[in-house]
Steps between C-alpha positions, in 0.01 A plus 500: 500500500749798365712608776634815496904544545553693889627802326237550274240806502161444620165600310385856632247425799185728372476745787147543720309882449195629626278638286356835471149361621673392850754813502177697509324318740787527764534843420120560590519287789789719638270823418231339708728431778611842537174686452413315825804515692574882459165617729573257750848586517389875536213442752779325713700768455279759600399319772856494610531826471188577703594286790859662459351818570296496810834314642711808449139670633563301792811564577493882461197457751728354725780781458239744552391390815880466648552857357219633696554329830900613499357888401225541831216409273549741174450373180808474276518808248438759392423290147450573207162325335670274270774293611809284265788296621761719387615725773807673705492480847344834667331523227180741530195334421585106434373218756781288372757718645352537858442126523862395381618425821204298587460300198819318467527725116822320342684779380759516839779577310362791248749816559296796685293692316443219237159428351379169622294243405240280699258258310226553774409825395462383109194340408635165270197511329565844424882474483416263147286781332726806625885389471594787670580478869501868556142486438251499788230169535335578825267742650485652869171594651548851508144553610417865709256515760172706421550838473870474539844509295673231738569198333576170719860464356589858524555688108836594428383770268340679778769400729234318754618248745301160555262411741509308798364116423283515802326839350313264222330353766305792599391546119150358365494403139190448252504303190270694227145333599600662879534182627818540783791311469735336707890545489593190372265647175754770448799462288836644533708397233417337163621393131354832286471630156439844318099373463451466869629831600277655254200324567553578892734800585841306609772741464457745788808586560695701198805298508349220409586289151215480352555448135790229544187284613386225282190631286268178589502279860803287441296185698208593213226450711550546839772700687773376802433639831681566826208625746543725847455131726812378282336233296476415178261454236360589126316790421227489249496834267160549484434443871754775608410702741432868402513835728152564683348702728344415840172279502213755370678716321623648815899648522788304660652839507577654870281817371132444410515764222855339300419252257718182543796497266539194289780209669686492197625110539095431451425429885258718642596584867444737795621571821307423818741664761768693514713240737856501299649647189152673413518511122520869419774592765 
């Protein structure tokens, strides 16, 4: 047996390699991985984002209804159709600033007169297509009564107040077949795009942002809503609810020979009584 000396150099160890057979295999098995971990990691997302959403929905429900019990029953405004989180307070037209002391809005120490920022009024799904804070994501129901100008919210551009909240109560609404609905059917706030206010009139009020609206439904195929008995829930496109006339063809209007002007938020309403802020005065 030859022993080597303990200073002396050892034979070079041949080293291990893969070869390009298995390199490509790994690399295929990687490509594999990913093409099926990318959708689910996007359907989680949006999912997120959905449930994200009719939280803030929630919440600005809940500021809504402590605004209009501290104001003798008025509806905040008046609003302007579309609605973003960027705003100064006393600012014309935004929900976010007349429900800043009532949502806890974390922006306490901005100087007066500031813009401000609250994340309830921004859409998340939205906020990932648009980038731009300053850009609206929600929609007000800025429907009229039949035969009238007065929208619920009150329109800045015509320098309209709101209603009361107890005046919706006296109102009847129809879907298109003239079936009637019920209040909790109507909605009052909801994630919008440039599509929807085409395809149903949004946008009554002149003030209102229009195109800084996503093109498409940021949800794809269903939209967010906040609804007049303050709950929550998804809104299907295609089963939106469309401005009608009374059962028969008959007006809603108060005079038999006006034709009922379209609600332009797609809900098709008309007064009963005149008990409250009549729409019209």
């Amino acid at each position: 047996m030859l022993l080597l000396p303990p200073n002396a150099p050892r034979p070079p160890r041949e080293l291990a390699a893969f070869s390009l057979v298995e390199l490509l295999v790994v690399v295929a098995i990687i490509g594999i991985l990913v093409a099926i971990l990318l959708p689910v990691t996007g359907m989680v997302r949006s999912k997120g984002d959905a449930t994200q959403c009719l939280s803030q929905l929630r919440q600005i429900g809940v500021g809504i209804n402590a605004y209009v019990n501290d104001h003798s029953g008025r509806l905040p405004g008046p609003l302007s159709s579309t609605q973003g989180p960027t705003y100064v307070i006393g600012q014309t037209g935004s929900l976010a600033a007349l429900l800043d002391p009532y949502l806890g809005q974390p922006n306490t120490n901005v100087a007066s007169g500031a813009a401000r920022y609250s994340p309830l009024f921004e859409c998340p799904a939205a906020a990932r297509l648009l980038h731009d804070p300053t850009r609206p994501t929600y929609l007000m129901d800025d429907a009229v009564a039949a035969g009238s100008t007065q929208s619920l919210w009150g329109a800045p551009g015509l320098n309209q107040q709101p209603m009361l909240a107890t005046a919706i109560l006296a109102w009847q609404l129809y879907d298109d077949d003239g079936s009637a609905l019920q209040l909790s059917q109507m909605w009052l706030m909801q994630d919008g795009d440039q599509n929807y206010v085409t395809n149903h009139q949004v946008g009554f009020d002149s003030t209102a942002n229009i195109s800084g609206l996503l093109p498409m439904p940021a949800h794809v195929d269903h939209y967010n809503a906040l609804f007049f008995d303050f709950h929550v829930e998804p809104r299907v496109p295609n089963l939106a609810i469309t401005a009608s006339s009374q059962p028969g063809g008959a007006s809603s209007s108060t005079s038999s020979s006006s034709a009922p002007t379209p609600a332009p938020s797609g809900n098709g309403i008309s007064p009963t009584s005149s008990d409250g802020a009549t729409p019209g005065q």
